[in-house]
N, C-alpha and C positions, 0 to 999 in steps of 0.2 A: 389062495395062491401060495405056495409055497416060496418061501425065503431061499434066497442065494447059499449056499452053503462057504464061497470063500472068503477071506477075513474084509469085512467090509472098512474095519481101519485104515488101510490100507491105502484107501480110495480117501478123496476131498475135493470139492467144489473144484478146488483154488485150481489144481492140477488136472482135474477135467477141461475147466476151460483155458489153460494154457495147450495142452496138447491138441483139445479141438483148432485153436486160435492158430497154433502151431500148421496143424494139417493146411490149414483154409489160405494163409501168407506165403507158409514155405521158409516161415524166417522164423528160429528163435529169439533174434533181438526183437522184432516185431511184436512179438507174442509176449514177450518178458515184460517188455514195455507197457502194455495190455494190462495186464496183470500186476504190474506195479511192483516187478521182480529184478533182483540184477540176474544177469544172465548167466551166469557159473548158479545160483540158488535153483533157476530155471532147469539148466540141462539138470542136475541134479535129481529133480523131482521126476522128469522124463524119465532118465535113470531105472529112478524106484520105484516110478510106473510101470516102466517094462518090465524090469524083473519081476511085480508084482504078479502081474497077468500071465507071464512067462512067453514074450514076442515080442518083437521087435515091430516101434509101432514108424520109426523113422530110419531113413539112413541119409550117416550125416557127409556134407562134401563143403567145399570149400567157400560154394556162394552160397548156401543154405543148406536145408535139410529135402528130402523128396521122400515123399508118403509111400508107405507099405501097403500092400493088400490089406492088411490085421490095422495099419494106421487108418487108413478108410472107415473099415467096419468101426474102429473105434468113434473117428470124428461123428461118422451119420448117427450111432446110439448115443454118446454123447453130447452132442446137439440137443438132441431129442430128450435126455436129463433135464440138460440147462434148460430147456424150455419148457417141460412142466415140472421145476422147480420156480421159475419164475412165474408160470401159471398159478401155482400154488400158496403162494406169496399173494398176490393179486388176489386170490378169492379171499385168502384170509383177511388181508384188507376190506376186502367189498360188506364180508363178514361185519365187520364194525360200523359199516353204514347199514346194515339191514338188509344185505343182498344174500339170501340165504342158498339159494341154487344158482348155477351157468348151466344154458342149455345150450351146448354147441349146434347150430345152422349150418347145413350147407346145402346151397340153393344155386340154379342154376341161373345165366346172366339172364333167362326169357322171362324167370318166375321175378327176379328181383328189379328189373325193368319193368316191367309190366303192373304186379298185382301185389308184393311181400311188404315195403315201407311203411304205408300206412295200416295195414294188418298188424304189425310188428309193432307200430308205436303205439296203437291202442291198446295190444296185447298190456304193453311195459307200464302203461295208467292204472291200468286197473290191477297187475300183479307186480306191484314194486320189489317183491323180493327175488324174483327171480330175472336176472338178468340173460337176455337172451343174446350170444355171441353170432353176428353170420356175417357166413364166407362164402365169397362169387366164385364156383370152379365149375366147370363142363359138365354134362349131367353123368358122364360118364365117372367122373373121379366123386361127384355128389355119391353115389349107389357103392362105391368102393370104401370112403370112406364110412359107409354106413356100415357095411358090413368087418371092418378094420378098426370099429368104434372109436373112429376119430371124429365122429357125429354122431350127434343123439337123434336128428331126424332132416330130413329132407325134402326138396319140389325138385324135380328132373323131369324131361321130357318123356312121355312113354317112346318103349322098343328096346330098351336096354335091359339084361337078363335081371330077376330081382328077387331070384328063387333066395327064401330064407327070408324075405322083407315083408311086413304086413306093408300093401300099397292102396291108397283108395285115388281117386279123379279128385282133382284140386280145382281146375281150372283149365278150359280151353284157349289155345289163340288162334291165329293164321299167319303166316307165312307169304310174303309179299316182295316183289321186284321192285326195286332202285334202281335207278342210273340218272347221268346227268340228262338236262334238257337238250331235244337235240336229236338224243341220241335214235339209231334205227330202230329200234324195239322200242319207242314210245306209242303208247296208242291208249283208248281208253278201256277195253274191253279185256275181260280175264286171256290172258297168252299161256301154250301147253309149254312147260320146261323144256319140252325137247326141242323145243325154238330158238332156244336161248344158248348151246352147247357149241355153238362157233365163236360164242364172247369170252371175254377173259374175266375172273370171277375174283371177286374180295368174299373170304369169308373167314370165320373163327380158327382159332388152333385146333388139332386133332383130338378128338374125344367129345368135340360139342353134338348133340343131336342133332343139328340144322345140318352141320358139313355132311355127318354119315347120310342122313336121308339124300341132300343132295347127289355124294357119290354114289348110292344104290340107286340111285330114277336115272343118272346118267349111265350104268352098268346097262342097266335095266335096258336102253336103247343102244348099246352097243359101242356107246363112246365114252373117252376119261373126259371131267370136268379140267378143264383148262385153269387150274387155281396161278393166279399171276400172285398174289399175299394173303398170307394170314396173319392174325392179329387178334388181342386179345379182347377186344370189347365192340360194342354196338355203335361207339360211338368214333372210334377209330377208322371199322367197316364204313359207317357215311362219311366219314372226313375222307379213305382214300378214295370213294364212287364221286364224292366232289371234285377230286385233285382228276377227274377224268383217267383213271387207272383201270377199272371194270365194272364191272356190275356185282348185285347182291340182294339176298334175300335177307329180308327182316319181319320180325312179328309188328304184325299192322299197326300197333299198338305204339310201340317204339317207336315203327319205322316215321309215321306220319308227323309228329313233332319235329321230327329230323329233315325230312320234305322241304319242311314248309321254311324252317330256319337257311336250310343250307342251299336253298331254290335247285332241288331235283326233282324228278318227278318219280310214279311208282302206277306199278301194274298189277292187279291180281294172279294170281296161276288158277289154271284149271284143273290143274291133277289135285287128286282126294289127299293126298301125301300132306300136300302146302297147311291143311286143319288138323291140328295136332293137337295130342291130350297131354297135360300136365299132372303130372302125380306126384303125391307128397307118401313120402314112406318111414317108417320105422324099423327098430330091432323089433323082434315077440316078446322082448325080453324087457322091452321100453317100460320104464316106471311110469308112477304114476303123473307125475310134473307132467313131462314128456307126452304121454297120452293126452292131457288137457292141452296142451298148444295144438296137438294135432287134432283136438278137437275140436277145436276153436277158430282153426283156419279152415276145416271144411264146414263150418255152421256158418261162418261171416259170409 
């Protein structure tokens, strides 16, 4: 990778994270504060940041400061310093304990509810030096970060594009109806989704595999899924089908632990859709570290 070519003296931590701090408030005092600055030393550095970069990253008024286009781009790649400078710090410590590698994770909420904790903690027994980092996000941003190499490997739902990823089969589950007791769709026999499309629906935020299928089987018959909330986790979804708000699919797995605690009941589906395959992926370019976990998670 080629070196920056302008004068990186120029630049320091200190005035990185005052300016980001700056953006994020909207207040120089705020930020100065922060930073452990008086605030004339503050504007100052802002100052000789902008000229620096040559743009104007604020403009200033009476109750504060209000962010520029150029102040934006700075705060989000600045951010993003600060946080792998402080990443960096952190391995070099872990370094001292004997943690030789971080394998950044990122798994989706079905793979790490379901099947990844205890995978993961026997992985860390028997490979103490390498420290595995994971993150719960939607299988869709799982497959993005992968390819944005803000992940070294991943489990997401299949159906999501993965061109460029080596993917193998990790893990099956199924996909299962909730609602409170009671309710008119209680029954015991597997029910077709498109039975279900006059109810009001709890499911995940946008990008999870479960919602997209969902809204394609609803497409698919001609009607929109009635989403009344989303939310970010599995355990949210059963708390508001408890609060008697709608209904919801979960992986059977999940879902039945949460049944049985929160006194709802739960139905099968009959569409083929509801059994879904779990894939765990990589870059091609995946080292060797990397390869052995993913090797490891599909041998267990």
């Amino acid at each position: 990778m080629a070196l920056p070519k302008f004068n990186l003296s120029r630049f320091d931590f200190v005035t990185i994270r005052l300016a980001v701090l700056c953006a994020q408030s909207g207040n120089l005092t705020t930020a100065a504060r922060e930073c452990h600055l008086v605030v004339p030393a503050a504007s100052r550095r802002i100052k000789d940041l902008e000229s620096a970069i040559g743009c104007q990253l604020f403009e200033r008024h009476s109750r504060g400061v209000k962010v520029t286009p150029a102040g934006r781009v700075f705060m989000r790649r600045g951010l993003t310093l600060l946080q792998e400078m402080e990443a960096m710090v952190e391995e070099l410590d872990d370094l001292q304990e004997g943690v030789l590698r971080h394998i950044q994770f990122f798994a989706s909420s079905a793979a790490i509810s379901q099947f990844l904790p205890p995978l993961i903690a026997k992985y860390s027994e028997t490979h103490p030096q390498v420290q595995i980092d994971l993150e719960e996000h939607v299988s869709e941003h799982v497959v993005i970060a992968l390819r944005e190499r803000r992940s070294d490997i991943g489990v997401f739902v299949s159906g999501i594009d993965t061109e460029g990823l080596e993917t193998q089969q990790f893990r099956t589950d199924e996909l299962v109806l909730i609602m409170p007791q009671g309710h008119a769709l209680t029954g015991k026999g597997p029910i077709e989704f498109a039975q279900t499309l006059d109810e009001q629906w709890i499911s995940l935020n946008p990008g999870a595999a479960m919602l997209q299928q969902q809204l394609s089987a609803a497409r698919a018959q001609g009607k929109k899924l009635k989403l009344r909330m989303q939310v970010n986790s599995f355990d949210a979804v059963s708390h508001m089908v408890s609060s008697g708000l709608g209904i919801a699919l979960l992986p059977k797995a999940t879902a039945l632990p949460m049944v049985k605690s929160m006194k709802l009941v739960w139905r099968p589906l009959k569409d083929d859709w509801s059994h879904r395959t779990l894939l765990v992926g990589i870059r091609k370019d995946a080292d060797l570290d990397v390869k052995a976990l993913r090797d490891y998670l599909l041998q267990s």
